[in-house]
C-alpha positions as CSV (number, residue, x, y, z in Angstrom):
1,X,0.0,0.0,0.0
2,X,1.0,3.6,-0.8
3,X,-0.5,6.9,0.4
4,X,-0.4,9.4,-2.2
5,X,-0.2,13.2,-1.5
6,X,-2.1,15.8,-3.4
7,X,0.8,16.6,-5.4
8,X,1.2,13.3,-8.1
9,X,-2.7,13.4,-8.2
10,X,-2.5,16.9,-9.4
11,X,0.2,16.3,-11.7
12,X,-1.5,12.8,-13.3
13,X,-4.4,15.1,-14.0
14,X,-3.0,18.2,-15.7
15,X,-0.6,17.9,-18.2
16,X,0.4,21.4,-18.3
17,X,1.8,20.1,-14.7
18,X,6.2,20.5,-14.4
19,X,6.0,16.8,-12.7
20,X,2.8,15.4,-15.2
21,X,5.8,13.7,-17.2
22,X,7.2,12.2,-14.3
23,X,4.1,10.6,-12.8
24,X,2.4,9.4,-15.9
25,X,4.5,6.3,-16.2
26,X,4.1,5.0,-12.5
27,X,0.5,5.1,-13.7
28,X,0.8,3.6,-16.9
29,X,2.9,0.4,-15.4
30,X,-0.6,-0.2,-13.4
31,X,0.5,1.8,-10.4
32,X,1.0,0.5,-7.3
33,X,-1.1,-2.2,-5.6
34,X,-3.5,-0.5,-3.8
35,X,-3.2,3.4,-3.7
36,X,-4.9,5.4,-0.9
37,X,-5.6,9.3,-0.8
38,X,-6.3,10.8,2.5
39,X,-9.5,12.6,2.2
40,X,-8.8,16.1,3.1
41,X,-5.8,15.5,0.2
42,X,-8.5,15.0,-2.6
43,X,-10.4,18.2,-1.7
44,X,-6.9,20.1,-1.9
45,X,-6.3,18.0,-5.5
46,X,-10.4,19.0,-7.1
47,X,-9.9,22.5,-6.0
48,X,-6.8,22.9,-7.8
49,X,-8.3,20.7,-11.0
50,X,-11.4,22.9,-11.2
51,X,-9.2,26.0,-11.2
52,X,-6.6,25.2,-13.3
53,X,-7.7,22.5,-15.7
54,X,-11.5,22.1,-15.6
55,X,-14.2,19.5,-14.6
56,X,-13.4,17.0,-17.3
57,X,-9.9,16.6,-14.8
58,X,-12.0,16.9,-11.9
59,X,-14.4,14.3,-12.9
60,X,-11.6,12.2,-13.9
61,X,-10.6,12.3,-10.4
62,X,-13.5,11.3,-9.7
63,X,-14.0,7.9,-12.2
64,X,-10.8,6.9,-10.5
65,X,-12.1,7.2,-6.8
66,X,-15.4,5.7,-8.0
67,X,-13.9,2.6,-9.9
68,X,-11.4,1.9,-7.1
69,X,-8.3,3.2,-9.0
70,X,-7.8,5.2,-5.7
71,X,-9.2,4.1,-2.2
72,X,-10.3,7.1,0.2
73,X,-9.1,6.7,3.6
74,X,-10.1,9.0,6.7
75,X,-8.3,10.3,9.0
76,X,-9.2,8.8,12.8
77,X,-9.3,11.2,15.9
78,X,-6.0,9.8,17.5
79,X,-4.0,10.6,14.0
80,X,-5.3,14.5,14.4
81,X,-3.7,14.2,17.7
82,X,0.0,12.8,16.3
83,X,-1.0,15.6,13.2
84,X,-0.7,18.0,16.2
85,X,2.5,16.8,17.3
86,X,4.2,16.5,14.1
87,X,2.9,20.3,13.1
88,X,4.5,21.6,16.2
89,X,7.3,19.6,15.6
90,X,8.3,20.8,12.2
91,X,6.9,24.5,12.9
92,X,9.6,25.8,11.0
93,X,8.6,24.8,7.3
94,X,5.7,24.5,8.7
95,X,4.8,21.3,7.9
96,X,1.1,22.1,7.8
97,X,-2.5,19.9,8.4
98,X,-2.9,18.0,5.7
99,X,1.2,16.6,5.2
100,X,0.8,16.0,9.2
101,X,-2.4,13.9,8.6
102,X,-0.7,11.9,5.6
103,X,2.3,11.3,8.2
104,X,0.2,10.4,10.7
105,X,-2.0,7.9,9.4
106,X,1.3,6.3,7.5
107,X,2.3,6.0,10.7
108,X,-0.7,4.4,12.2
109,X,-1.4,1.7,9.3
110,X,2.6,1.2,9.0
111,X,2.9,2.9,5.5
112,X,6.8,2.8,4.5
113,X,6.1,4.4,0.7
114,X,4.3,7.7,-0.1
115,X,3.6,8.7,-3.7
116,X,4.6,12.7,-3.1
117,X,6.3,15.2,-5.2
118,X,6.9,17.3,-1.6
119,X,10.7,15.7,-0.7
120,X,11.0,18.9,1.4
121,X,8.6,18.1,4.5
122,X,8.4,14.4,3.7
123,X,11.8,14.2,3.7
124,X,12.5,15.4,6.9
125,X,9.9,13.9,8.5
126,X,11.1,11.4,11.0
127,X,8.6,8.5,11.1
128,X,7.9,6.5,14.8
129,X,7.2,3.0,12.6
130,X,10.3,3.5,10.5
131,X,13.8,5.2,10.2
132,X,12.4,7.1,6.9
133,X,9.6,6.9,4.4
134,X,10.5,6.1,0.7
135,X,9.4,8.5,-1.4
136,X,7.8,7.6,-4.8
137,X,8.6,9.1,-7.7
């Protein structure tokens, strides 16, 4: 399993996207097995499709959701509470609420991989279930 940021998604979606070249072929090999989006990651992802592509992208989003190309998973109230931590932690980037959750919840269901264009906070993220996540592409 791999949780996915906002950022790929984003960049699958619009090719006018700097990274849309460098995501397309993880998609095209079939992806990985089983690719989850944090919720509050998907609203960030259809805002940013309406605005700068259109709602054939957004609705694309969609199909893939709705056909099981991409499973939805919610954060829990005890992975707002590491969110918390993890934003105070890394105050100085600052990390902010929806990277935290993503952390969080890889934490929780002992996620190794995320699929994120954001090496910056992800990067420096230091993990309780592992020494670092691999990031994907």
């Amino acid at each position: 399993m791999i949780l996915v940021d906002a950022g790929p998604l984003l960049a699958l979606l619009d090719p006018g996207d700097p990274a849309h070249s460098r995501v397309v072929p993880i998609f095209g090999r079939g992806g990985p097995d089983v690719l989850l989006a944090v919720s509050l990651a998907l609203a960030e992802v259809a805002y940013f499709l309406l605005r700068r592509v259109g709602t054939r992208a957004e609705a694309s989003l969609l199909r893939a959701i709705a056909t099981g190309q991409i499973q939805v998973v919610d954060p829990i109230p005890a992975d707002y509470g590491r969110a918390a931590d993890l934003v105070e932690k890394y105050a100085d980037f600052p990390l902010g609420t929806v990277d935290a959750l993503i952390a969080a919840m890889a934490e929780r269901m002992e996620i190794t991989t995320l699929f994120t264009l954001d090496r910056r906070h992800f990067g420096a993220i230091q993990p309780a279930h592992c020494e670092r996540f691999t990031l994907v592409p």
